[in-house]
C-alpha positions in Angstrom: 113.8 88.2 139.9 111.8 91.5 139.0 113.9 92.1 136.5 113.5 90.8 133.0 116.3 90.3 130.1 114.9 90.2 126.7 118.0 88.4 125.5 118.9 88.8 121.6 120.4 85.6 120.2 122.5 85.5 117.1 119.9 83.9 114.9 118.3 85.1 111.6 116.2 83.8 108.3 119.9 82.8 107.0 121.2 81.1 110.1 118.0 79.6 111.6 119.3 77.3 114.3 122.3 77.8 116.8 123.4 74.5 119.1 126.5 74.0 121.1 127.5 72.3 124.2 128.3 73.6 127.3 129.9 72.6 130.7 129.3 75.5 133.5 130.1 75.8 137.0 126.9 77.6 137.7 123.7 79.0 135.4 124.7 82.8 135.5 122.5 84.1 133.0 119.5 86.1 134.3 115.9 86.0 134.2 115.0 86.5 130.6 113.3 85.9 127.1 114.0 85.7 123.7 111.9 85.4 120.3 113.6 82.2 119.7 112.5 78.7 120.9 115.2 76.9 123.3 115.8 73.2 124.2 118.0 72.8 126.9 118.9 69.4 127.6 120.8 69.0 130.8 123.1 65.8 130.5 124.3 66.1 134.1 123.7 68.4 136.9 120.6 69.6 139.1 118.2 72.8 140.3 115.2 74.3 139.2 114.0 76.0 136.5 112.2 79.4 137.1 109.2 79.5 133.7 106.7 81.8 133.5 104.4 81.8 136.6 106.0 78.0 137.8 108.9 76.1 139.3 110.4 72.8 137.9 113.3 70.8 138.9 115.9 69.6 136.9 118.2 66.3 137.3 120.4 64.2 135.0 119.3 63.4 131.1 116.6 66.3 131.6 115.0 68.1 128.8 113.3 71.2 128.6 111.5 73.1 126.1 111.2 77.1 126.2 108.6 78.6 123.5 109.2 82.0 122.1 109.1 84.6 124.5 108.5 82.7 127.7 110.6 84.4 130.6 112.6 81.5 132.1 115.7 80.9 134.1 118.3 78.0 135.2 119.0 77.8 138.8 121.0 74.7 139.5 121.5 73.6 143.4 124.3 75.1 145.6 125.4 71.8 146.9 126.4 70.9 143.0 128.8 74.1 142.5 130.2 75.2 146.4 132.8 72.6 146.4 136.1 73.1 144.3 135.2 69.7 142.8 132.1 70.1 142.1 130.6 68.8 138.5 128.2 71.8 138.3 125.9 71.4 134.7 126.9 70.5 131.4 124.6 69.4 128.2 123.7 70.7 124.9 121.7 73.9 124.1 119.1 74.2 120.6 118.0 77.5 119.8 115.8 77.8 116.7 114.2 80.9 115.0 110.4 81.3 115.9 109.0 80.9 112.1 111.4 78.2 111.6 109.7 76.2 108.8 106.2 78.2 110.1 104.4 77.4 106.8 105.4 73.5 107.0 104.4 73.1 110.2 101.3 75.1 110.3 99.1 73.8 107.1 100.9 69.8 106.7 99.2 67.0 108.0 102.4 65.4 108.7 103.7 68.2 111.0 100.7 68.2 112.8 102.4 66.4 116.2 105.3 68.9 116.2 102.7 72.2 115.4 101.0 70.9 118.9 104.4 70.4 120.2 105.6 74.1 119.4 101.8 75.3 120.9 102.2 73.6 124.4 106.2 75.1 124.2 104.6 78.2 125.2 104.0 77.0 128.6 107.6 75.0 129.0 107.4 71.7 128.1 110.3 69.3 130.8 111.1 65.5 129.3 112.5 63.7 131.8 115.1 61.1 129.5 116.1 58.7 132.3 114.5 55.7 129.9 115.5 57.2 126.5 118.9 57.5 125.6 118.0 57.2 121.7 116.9 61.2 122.7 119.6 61.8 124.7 122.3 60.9 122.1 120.0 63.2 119.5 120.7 65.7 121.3 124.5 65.3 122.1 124.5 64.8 118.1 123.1 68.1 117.0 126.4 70.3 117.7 128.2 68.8 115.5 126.0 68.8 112.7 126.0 71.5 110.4 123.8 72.9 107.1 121.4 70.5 106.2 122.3 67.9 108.3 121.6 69.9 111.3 118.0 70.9 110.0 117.6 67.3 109.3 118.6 66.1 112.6 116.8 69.0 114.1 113.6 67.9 112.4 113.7 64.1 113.6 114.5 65.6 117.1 110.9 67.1 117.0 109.1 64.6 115.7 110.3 62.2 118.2 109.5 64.7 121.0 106.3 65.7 119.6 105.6 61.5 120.1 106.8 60.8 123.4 103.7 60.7 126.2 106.0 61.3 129.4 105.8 65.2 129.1 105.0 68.2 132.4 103.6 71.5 130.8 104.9 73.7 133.7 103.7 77.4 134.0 100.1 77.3 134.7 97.0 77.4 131.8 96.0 80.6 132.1 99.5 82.2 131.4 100.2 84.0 128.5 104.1 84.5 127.1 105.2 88.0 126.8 104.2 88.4 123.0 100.9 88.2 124.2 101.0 92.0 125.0 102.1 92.1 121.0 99.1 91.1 118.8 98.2 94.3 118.1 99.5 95.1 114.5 100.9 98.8 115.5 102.6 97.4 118.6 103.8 94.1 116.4 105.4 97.1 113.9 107.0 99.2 116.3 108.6 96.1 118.4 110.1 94.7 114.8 111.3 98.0 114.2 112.8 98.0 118.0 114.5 94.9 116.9 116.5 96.1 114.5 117.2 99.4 115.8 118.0 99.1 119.4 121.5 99.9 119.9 121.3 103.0 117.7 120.1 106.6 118.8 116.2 106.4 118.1 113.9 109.4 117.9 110.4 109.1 120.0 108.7 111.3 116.9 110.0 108.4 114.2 109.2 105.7 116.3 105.6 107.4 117.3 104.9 108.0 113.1 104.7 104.1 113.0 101.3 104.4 115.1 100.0 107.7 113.8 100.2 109.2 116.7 101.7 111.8 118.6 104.7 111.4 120.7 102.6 111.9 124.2 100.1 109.5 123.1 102.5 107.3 121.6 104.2 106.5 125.1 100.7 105.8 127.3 99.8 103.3 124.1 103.3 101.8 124.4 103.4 101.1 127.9 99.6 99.7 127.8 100.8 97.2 125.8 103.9 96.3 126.8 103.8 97.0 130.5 107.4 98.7 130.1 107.8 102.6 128.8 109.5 102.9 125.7 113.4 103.8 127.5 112.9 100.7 129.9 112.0 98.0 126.6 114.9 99.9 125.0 117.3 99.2 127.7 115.8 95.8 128.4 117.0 94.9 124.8 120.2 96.7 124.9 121.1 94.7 128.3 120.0 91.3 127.1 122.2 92.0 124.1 125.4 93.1 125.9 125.1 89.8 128.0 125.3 87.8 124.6 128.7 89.8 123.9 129.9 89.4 127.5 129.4 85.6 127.3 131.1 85.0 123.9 132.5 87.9 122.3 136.5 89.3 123.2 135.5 92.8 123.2 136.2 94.9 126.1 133.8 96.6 128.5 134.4 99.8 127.1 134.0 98.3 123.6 130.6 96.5 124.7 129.0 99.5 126.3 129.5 101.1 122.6 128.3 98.6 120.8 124.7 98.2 122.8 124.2 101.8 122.2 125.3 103.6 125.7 126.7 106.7 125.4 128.8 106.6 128.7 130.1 103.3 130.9 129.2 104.7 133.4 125.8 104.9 132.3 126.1 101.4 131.4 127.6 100.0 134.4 124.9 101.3 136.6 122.2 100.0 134.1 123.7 96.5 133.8 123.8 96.5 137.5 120.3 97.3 138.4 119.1 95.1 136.0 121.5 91.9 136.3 122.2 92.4 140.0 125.7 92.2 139.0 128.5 94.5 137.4 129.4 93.7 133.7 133.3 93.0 134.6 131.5 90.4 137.6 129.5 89.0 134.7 132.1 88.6 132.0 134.6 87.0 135.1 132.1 84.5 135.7 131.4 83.6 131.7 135.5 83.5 131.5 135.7 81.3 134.3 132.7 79.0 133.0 134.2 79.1 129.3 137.5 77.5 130.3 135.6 74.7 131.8 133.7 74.2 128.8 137.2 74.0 126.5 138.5 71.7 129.1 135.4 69.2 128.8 135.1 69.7 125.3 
């Protein structure tokens, strides 16, 4: 669990909000983050969830709340998925852009319970739903809403969360998400930069011009803020990315390894490996496997 994903989700200032439902054997993906926020309600199934510094479990008509950038991870229990008819997990999954209505929530009165909702997300925020199905069928709902409806429904989701007292902040008070590393403005310009450039060829002289510096200096000031050097974020990104297409995309791995920005598969095979723990092909079986479950429940 060294090893840390920074997963890129499909989500952007057009399409702000991403749902679906899902039905898998077993959580496969790895321990990660992602800019976006994340509500993973688990409808049935059990484990434990692995966020920030802390250790939850997880049961039936469970809820839980991932803020932006907060490393987390889905474990659920080997006695639920080592039998052939085993239920394994299924529920619904929000993700939502991090400056999703930002303005709204940040200066209006009436947002104010959601704005402290979105603040104490950054630690992981578990509802346990056992007494509220009015959330649980919210939830359910959300998928199949779309366009406004689904901001709408979205928006009520929070503001009824935001109001319930039965809530467990889980990683501890004193821990920081990764963006924490990120508040200073040269790092928070070369990172948005990263973002968008990634799976391209990037030279360490144009990336070290966005900080005025040289390209020596440039690397020590990188990796003091980030704790990575600027080839492992790079990869980081570029792995967390090729997950995303091995879970839902038809491409091959050939195809994949190309589009993240690898030169060779081989390259990439050895890369996904030592990051994942797994091969891509062992990856993409597993999301095949768990996919056709999900069209059989759905």
């Amino acid at each position: 669990m060294k090893k840390i994903v920074n997963e890129q989700l499909p989500i952007s200032n057009n399409n702000p909000v991403r749902s679906r439902f899902y039905s898998y054997k077993n959580f496969t993906y790895p321990w990660h983050f992602h800019g976006e926020y994340e509500l993973m309600y688990v409808d049935k199934g059990r484990g434990q969830c692995l966020i920030g510094d802390s250790i939850v479990e997880f049961s039936d008509h469970c809820l839980l709340f991932f803020g932006s950038e907060l490393p987390h991870c889905m474990q659920n229990s080997v006695e639920s998925s080592d039998t052939a008819d085993a239920e394994g997990v299924s529920g619904v999954i929000v993700q939502f852009e991090k400056d999703f209505m930002h303005y709204s929530f940040s200066n209006y009165v009436q947002f104010i319970p959601i704005h402290n909702l979105l603040s104490q997300a950054s630690r992981g925020v578990v509802f346990r739903l056992d007494d509220n199905p009015a959330v649980c069928a919210m939830m359910r709902e959300l998928p199949v809403c779309e366009g406004f409806g689904q901001i709408l429904s979205l928006l009520r989701l929070l503001h009824v969360l935001s109001l319930l007292p039965q809530k467990e902040l889980v990683a501890s008070p004193n821990y920081n998400p990764l963006s924490a590393g990120f508040r200073d403005k040269k790092i928070e310009k070369v990172i948005a930069f990263l973002n968008k450039r990634y799976t391209q060829r990037v030279s360490l002289n144009e990336i070290a011009s966005y900080t005025a510096m040289n390209p020596a200096s440039f690397c020590r000031y990188f990796k003091e803020n980030t704790g990575k050097t600027l080839k492992e974020y790079i990869l980081d990104m570029r792995i967390g990315y090729a997950c995303k297409l091995l879970a839902v995309d038809r491409l091959n791995i050939s195809q994949i390894s190309l589009e993240c920005g690898f030169e060779t598969i081989t390259h990439f095979n050895r890369s996904f490996k030592r990051i994942t723990g797994i091969t891509p092909t062992e990856y993409k079986r597993k999301m095949l496997y768990t996919g056709e479950e999900r069209q059989v429940s759905d």
